[in-house]
N, C-alpha and C positions, 0 to 999 in steps of 0.2 A: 679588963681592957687589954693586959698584956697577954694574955691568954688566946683571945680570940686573935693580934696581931700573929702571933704566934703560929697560931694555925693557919690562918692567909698566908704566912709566908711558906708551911711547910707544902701546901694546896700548890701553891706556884712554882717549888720547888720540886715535886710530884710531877706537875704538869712537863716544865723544862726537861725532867728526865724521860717522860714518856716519850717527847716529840723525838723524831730520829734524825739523829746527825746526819751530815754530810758523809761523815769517816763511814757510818752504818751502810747509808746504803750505796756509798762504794765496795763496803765491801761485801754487801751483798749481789750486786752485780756480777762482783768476780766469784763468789762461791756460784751463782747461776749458770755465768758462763763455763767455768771448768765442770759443776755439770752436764752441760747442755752436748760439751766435748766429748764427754767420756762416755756419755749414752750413744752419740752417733759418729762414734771412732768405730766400730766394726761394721759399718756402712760406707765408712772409707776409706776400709785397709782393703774392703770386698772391691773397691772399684778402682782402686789403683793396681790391682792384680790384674784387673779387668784392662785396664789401660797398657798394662806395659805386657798385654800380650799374652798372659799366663792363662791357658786353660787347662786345667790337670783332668777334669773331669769329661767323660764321651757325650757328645750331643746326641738328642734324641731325633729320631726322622717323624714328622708330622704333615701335619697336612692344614694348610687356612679355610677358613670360611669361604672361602672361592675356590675350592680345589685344589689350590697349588701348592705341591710338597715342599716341605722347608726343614732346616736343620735349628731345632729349639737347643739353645745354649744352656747352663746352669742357669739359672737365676740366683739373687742374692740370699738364700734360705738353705741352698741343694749348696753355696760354695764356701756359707758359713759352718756348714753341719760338716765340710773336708775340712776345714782349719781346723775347728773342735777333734777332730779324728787324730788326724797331726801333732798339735800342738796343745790341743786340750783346750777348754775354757779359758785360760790368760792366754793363750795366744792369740784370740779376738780383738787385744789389744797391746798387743805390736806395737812399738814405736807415738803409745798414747803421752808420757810424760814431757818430749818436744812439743808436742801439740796444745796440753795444758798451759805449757809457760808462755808459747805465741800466744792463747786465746788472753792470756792476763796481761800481758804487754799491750796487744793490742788495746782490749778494753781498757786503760790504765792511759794509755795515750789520746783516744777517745774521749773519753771523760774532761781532762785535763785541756784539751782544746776547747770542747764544749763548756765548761766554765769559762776559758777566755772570750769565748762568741757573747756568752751571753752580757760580761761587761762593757761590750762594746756598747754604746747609743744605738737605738733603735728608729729608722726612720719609716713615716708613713709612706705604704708602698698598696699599689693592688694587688690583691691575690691572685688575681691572672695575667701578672703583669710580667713579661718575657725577660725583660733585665731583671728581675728578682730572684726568677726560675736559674739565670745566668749565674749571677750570684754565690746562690746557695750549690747550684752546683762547682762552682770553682773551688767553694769550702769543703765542700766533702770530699773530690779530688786531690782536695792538698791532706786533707785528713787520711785517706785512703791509701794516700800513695806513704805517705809518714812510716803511717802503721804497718804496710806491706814491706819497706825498707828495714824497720824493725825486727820484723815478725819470722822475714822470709829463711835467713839461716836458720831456723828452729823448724821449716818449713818442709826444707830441706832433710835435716835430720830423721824427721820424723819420716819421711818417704822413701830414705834407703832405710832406714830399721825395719821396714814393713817391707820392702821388696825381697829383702834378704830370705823369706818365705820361698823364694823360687828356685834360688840354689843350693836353699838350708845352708847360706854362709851364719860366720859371728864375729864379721868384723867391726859391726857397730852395735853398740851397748848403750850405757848411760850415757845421760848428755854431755859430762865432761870427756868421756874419752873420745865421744862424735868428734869433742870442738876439737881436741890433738890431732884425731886421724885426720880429719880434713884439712888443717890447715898444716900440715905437715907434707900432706900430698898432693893437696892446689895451691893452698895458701889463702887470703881472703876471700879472692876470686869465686873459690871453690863453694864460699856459703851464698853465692849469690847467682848461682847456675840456674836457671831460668827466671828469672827474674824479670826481663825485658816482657816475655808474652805474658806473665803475670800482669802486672801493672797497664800493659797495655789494654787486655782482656775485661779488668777491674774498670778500666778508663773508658773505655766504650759503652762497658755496661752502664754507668751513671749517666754519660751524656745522652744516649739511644733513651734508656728508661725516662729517664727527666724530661726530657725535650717531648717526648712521645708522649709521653703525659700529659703535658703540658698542652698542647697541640690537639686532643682529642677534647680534655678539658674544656678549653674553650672556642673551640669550632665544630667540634660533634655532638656533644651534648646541650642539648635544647630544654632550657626552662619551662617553657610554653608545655610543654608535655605530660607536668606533674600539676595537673587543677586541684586534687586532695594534698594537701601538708600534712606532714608524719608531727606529732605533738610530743616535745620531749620537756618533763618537768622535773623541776630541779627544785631541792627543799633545804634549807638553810637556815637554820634554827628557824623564827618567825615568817623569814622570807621567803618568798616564792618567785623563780626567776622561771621564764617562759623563753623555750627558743625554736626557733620551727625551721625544722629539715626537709627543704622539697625532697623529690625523687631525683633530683639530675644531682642535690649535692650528694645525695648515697652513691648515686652510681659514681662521683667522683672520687668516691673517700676510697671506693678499689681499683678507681682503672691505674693506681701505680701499681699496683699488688699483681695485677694481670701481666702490666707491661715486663714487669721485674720478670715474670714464668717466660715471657714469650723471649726478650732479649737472651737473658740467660745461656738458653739452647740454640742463639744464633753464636753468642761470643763462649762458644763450651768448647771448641778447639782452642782456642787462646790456652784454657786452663790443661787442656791436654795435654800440650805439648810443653808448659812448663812443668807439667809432673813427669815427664817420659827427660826431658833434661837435665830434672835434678839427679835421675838413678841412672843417666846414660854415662857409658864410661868413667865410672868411680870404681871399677875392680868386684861387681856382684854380678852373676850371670844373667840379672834379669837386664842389665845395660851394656851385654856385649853381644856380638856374633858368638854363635848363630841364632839367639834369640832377639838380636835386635842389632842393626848397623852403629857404626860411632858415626855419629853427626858433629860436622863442624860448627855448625851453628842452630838455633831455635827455625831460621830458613828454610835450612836444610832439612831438618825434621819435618816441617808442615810440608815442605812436599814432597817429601817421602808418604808420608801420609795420606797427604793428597791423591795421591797417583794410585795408592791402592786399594781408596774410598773409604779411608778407617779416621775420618777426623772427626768421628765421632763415637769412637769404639769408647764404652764404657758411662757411655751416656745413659745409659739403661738397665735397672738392676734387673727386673722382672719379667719383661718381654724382650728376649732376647733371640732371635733369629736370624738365620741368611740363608740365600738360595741353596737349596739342596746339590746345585752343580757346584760349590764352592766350599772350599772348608775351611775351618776358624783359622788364622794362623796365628802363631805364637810367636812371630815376627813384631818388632816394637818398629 
């Protein structure tokens, strides 16, 4: 009798250790995220190059499918294969270890709010119900803006370490001599140089995507339209739970996923010209004359930009072209 208690408890005890903590897959999230970072850190050291103007390599003259000659840029393959020539293989990741400790703050700040959400009472609401869409989006706002307040000096760091490519400086290194040099020679200020069109950018994007969503959700998409139900079954030891997916809720499950691609590349200057601010005038040649004006303000940059038609320069790793009467300039 004591034997078999025995073994029930050690069964239970088994079980208790298999189920995964909380602590687990916290920190499994953050070992996925500084994955997720480190894999697609040379896709954004390529496009901030891209951004503050740097073309090292000659465009090729081509011609479109309609005839008309144009000047094809690098893409991101022809301007990773000059970094490796340069710099070698570690130099693909430039300025990665800022960017690791923002993705772990970030996510760590995330997490920590979203267990607060979730203790709060939960009240019954409609799913298409427009104060709810209101709602969740003011949470993630506040969440967003949190996290970009945190995040954004390491933000920072990380985007002159990598610009530093364009005039082969070395005046920023690891992250603690970043946080001397900077705040030595702005002072707080200095970690939080673009920061306005950041947040602002982030803040458009949620409300644009959510409301947009929202809004096609339930005025565009028509029930009446799916007569077959898609059958999805669900097996639970002995039980069997039955739940049935029209076509209008599939189509709903990706019109945020769509809306997210299409907002995006409308608010992708916002994120421009916070990256062109944080490397402008810090003492690297990729943030002075003659590779780029000092700008008094984030303003000032967007219509700079503006006016030369590049508020979108860097928006594109792959197909990258411009008129053949014009040439790329390496003006920021």
């Amino acid at each position: 009798m004591e034997s078999s208690e025995n073994l029930s408890g050690q069964e239970v005890g088994v079980e208790q250790d298999a189920t995964p903590t909380l602590v687990d897959v916290d920190a499994a999230l953050l070992l996925l995220g500084a994955g997720v970072t480190a894999i697609t850190h040379p896709l954004l050291y390529v496009k901030l190059l891209i951004q503050v103007g740097h073309e090292p390599l000659p465009p090729t003259v081509g011609t479109t499918m309609f005839g008309r000659r144009v000047l094809y840029l690098p893409g991101f393959f022809s301007y990773a294969h000059h970094i490796v020539k340069v710099d070698g293989k570690r130099g693909l990741f430039r300025g990665l270890s800022p960017r690791i400790v923002s993705s772990t703050i970030s996510t760590v700040v995330r997490i920590k709010v979203k267990q607060q959400v979730e203790l709060l009472p939960k009240r019954d609401e409609l799913q298409t119900s427009l104060r709810k869409v209101v709602k969740e989006t003011s949470h993630e706002m506040i969440i967003q803006c949190l996290s970009r307040v945190a995040t954004h000096p390491f933000h920072v760091m990380s985007m002159r370490c990598m610009a530093q490519f364009v005039g082969r400086e070395v005046k920023y290194g690891g992250i603690f001599s970043c946080i001397v040099k900077i705040f030595k020679e702005e002072g707080v200020a200095g970690f939080y140089v673009g920061l306005v069109p950041h947040v602002a950018g982030e803040v458009l994007f949620l409300w644009f995507c959510n409301l947009l969503a929202h809004f096609i959700n339930t005025y565009a998409v028509d029930e009446s339209v799916s007569p077959s139900p898609l059958w999805m079954v669900e097996e639970k030891g002995n039980e069997r739970q039955q739940a049935m997916f029209t076509q209008a809720s599939a189509v709903r499950s990706y019109t945020k996923f769509v809306m997210g691609i299409a907002v995006s590349a409308l608010t992708y200057p916002f994120m421009l010209v916070a990256d062109i601010m944080a490397v402008n005038n810090c003492g690297l040649a990729a943030g002075l004359p003659p590779r780029s004006p000092i700008f008094k303000s984030w303003l000032h940059c967007w219509n700079h930009l503006s006016h030369k038609g590049q508020l979108f320069r860097g928006s594109s790793f792959f197909f990258r072209r411009v008129p053949v009467t014009s040439r790329p300039s390496t003006e920021g």
